[in-house]
C-alpha positions in Angstrom: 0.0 0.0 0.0 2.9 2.5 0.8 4.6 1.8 -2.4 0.9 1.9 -4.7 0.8 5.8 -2.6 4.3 6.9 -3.3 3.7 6.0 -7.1 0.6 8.3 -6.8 2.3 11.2 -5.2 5.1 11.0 -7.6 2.7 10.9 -11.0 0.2 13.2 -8.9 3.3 16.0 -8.6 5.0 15.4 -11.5 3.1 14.3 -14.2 2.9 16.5 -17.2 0.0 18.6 -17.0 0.3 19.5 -21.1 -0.4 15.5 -21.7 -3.7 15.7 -21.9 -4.3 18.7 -24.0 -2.5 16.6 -27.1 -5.5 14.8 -27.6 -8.1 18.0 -27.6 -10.5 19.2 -24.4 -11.4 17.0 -22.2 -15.1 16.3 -21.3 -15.8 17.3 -18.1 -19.2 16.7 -15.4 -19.2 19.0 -12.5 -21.6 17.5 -9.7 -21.8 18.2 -6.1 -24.4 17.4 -2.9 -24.8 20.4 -1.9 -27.2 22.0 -4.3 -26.8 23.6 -7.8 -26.9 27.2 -5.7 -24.0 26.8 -3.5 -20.7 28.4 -3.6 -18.1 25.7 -4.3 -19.8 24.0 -7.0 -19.6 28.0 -8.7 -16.2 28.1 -8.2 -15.3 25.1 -9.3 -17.3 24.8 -13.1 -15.5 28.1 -13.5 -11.7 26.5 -13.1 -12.9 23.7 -14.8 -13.6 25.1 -18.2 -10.1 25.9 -17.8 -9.3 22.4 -18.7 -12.4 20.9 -20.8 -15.8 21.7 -22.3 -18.1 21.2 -19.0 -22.1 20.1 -18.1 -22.4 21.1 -14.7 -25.5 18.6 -13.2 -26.2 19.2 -9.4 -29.2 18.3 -7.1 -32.3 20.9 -6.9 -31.7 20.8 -3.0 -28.7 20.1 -0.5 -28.5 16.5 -0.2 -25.7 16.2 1.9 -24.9 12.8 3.9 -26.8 10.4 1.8 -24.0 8.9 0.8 -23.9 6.5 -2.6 -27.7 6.6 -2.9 -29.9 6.5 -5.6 -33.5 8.0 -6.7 -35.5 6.0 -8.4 -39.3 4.1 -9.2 -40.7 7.9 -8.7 -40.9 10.7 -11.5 -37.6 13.0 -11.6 -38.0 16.7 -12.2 -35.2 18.7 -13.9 -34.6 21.5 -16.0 -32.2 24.5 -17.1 -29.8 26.5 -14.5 -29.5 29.5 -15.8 -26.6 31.1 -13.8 -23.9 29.8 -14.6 -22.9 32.1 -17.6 -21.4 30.3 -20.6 -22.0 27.0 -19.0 -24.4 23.7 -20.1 -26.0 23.5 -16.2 -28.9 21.7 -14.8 -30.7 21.0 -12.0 -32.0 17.8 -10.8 -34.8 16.8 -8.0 -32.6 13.7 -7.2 -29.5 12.4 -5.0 -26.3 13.5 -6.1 -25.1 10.0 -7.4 -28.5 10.0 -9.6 -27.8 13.7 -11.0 -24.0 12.6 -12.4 -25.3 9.1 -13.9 -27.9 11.1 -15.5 -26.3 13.3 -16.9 -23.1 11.1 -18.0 -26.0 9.2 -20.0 -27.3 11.9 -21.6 -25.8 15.0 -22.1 -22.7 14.2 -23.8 -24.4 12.7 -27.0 -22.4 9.1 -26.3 -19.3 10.8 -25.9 -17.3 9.6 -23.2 -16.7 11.0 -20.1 -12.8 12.0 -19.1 -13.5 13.8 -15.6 -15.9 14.3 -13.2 -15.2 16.5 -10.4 -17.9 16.7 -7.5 -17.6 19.4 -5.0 -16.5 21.6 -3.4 -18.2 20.2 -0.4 -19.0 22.7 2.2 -17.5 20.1 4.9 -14.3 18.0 4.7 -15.0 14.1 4.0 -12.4 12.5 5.9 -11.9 9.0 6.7 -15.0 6.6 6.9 -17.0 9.6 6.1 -16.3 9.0 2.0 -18.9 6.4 2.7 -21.7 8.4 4.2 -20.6 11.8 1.4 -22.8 12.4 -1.0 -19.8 13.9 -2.7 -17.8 11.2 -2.6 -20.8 9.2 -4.0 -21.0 11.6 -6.8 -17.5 10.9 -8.1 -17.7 7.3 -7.6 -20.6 7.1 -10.0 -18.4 8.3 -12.6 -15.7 6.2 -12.0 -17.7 3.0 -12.1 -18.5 4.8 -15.1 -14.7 4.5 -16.5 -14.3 8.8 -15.8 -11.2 9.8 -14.0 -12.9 10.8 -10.8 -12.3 13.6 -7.9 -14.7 14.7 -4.8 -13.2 18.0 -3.6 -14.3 19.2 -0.2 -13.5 21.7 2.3 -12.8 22.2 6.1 -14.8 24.7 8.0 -13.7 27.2 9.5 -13.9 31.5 9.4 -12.6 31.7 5.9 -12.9 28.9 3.4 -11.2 29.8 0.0 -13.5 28.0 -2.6 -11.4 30.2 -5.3 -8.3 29.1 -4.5 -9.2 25.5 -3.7 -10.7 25.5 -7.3 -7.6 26.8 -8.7 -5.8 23.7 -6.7 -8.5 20.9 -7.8 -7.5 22.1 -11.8 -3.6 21.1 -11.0 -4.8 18.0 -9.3 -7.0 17.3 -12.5 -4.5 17.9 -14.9 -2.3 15.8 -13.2 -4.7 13.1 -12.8 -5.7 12.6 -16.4 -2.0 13.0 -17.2 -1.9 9.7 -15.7 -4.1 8.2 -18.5 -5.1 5.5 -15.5 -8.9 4.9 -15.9 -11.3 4.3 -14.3 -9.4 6.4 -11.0 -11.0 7.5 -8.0 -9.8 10.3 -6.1 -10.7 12.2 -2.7 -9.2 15.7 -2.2 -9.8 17.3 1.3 -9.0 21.1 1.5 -8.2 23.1 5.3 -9.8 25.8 5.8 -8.0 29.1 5.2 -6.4 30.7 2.8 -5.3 28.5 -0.3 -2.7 29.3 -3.0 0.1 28.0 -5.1 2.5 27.3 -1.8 -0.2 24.9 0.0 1.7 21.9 0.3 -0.2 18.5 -1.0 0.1 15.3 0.7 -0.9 11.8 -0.2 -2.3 10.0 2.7 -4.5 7.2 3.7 -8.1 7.2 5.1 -8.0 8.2 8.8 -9.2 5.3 10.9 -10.1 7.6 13.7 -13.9 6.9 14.5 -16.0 9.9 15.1 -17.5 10.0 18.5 -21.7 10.6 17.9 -22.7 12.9 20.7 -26.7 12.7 21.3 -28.5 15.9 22.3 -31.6 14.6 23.7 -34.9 17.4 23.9 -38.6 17.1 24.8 -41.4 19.0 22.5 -44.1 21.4 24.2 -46.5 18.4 23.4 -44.2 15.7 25.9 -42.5 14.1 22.8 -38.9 13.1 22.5 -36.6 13.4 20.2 -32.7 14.3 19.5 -30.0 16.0 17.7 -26.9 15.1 16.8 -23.3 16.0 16.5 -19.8 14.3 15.7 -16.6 14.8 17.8 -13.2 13.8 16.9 -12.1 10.4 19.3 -8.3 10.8 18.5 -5.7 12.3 17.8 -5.4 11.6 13.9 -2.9 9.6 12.5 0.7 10.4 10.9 0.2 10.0 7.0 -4.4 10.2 7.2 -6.2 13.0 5.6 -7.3 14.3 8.9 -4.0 14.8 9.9 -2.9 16.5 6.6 -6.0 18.6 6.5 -5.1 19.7 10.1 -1.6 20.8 9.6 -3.2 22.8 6.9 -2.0 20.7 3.7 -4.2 19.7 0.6 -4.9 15.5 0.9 -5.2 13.5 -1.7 -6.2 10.0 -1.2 -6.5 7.2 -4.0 -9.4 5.1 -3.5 -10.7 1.8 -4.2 -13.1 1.9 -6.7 -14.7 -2.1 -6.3 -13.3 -3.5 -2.8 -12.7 -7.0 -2.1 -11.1 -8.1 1.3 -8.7 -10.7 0.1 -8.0 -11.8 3.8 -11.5 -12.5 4.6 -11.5 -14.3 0.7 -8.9 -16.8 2.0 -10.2 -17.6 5.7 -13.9 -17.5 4.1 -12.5 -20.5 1.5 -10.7 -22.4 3.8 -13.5 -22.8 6.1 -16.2 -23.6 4.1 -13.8 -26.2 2.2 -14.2 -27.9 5.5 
């Protein structure tokens, strides 16, 4: 695993950026979870065209948390988003997964797809939270469909840069189809803060800090019961994890597995029921 990351960081940082443009624009999808109107998603179509000729496809509301869901066996409304100037954009009454395969199936006229980029999240997804991201689940959708993929999110705090984290995510895109390695599957955490050209990136693992779920329990005027909740950090975060990049205020990158299979469980799973 440390060798398969130090191969990434090396093509990540030094792969050719002008690769890609031999063969013409790239296509391009910019998704998102948190709603065609929010902030990050703005900035980053914008950087994007940059690179590629770009559909922008986002949910009609925030749909943050649902993870790799799908919408479906009920009647999906969409239609035209006007405010992105110069930019194919729509919006979608459906989960963010749902919005990028729809769009990858129909609005590149059968053309394939060489990036989708889902973000900027409003939010970072570190760790075991790529799993309940609706921007991570985004992205995957396009790499099972063969795209280069990258979910781009953010850390909160008082000033979160969406501009400058664009600017970053079209370096980290460049570099990424300048690996010509597809389908790939990539999750890009941003601090919060101020982000330019000098913001060092780091390849890093998936922290395997579990998040501590803190239950705020409440009583209604009418004698009902019911809660909210919050997430704490358990840990300290560990040397060489996105949370522990993102805290010393770097830019992670983590590779991801697209289709996981636990090859230790595969061998005690057929020795035991060769029994």
């Amino acid at each position: 695993m440390k060798k398969t990351l130090k191969w990434c960081a090396f093509l990540l940082l030094a792969a050719s950026i002008m690769a890609c443009a031999e063969e013409g624009r790239p296509l391009i999808l910019v998704c998102n979870d948190d709603g065609i109107e929010s902030e990050g998603i703005r900035h980053l179509a914008a950087e994007m065209a940059k690179l590629g000729d770009v559909v922008v496809a986002a949910p009609l509301h925030n749909s943050s948390g649902v993870g790799h869901g799908i919408t479906y066996r009920v009647p999906i409304s969409y239609g035209r988003y006007e405010k992105l100037e110069g930019l194919e954009a729509w919006w979608i009454d459906a989960l963010p997964a749902s919005c990028a395969r729809w769009a990858l199936d129909t609005r590149f006229e059968g053309r394939e797809v060489d990036l989708v980029v889902s973000g900027i999240n409003d939010g970072a997804n570190l760790g075991a939270a790529v799993y309940y991201s609706g921007t991570v689940g985004a992205a995957r959708e396009g790499a099972l469909c063969g795209a280069v993929a990258i979910a781009v999110s953010m850390d909160r705090g008082p000033e979160m840069d969406y501009a400058g984290a664009a600017a970053r995510t079209l370096d980290i895109a460049r570099s990424a189809l300048a690996l010509k390695r597809k389908p790939l599957l990539l999750n890009v955490n941003f601090p919060a803060g101020k982000i330019g050209p000098a913001t060092p990136v780091e390849i890093t693992n998936l922290t395997e800090n579990r998040w501590k779920v803190v239950y705020d329990i409440r009583s209604n005027p009418q004698g009902g019961n019911y809660f909210w909740i919050t997430y704490e950090e358990s840990a300290e975060p560990e040397s060489g994890s996105d949370a522990a990049a993102v805290r010393e205020g770097c830019i992670s990158v983590t590779p991801l597995l697209l289709l996981e299979r636990n090859e230790t469980a595969a061998a005690v799973l057929k020795t035991q029921l060769a029994k």
